[in-house]
C-alpha positions, 0 to 999 in steps of 0.5 A: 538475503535470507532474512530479508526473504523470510521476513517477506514470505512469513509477513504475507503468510501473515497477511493472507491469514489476517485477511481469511480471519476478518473475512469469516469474522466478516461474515459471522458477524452478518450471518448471526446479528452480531455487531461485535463480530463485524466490527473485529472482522473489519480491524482484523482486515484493516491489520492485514492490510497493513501487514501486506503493505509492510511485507510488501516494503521489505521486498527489495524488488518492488523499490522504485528506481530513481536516477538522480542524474535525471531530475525527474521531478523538476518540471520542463517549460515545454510541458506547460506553454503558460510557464515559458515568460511569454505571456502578458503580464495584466 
């Protein structure tokens, strides 16, 4: 448990660290012509991004609940009349 919390506290600390870089890069590179420093400032977005999401993954309280009793991805006749058979075959 504690792990898990430190892996999802320090991967957003990560994160929100990545983003306040590539935002000032970002910005660098627009206040002074410099397109090198534009082109850093959007990978190191691009790389907070994905740290945000993977910190995201690890959280166990964001899982989506499935129950497999229900079958929710199996579709229903009722939802599309055209599927029930009783339309004329051509």
């Amino acid at each position: 448990m504690l792990k898990l919390l430190a892996k999802g506290l320090f991967g957003r600390l990560l994160s929100y660290a990545a983003f306040t870089l590539g935002f000032w890069l970002l910005y660098q590179g627009f206040s002074r012509p410099n397109i090198g420093l534009g082109i850093v400032g959007g990978a190191v977005l691009l790389l907070g991004t994905y740290l945000m999401v993977q910190a995201r993954k690890s959280d166990p309280s964001y899982l989506p609940i499935f129950d497999e009793n229900q079958g929710g991805d199996a579709p229903s006749p009722e939802a599309n009349p055209g599927t029930t058979g009783d339309t004329e075959k051509l």
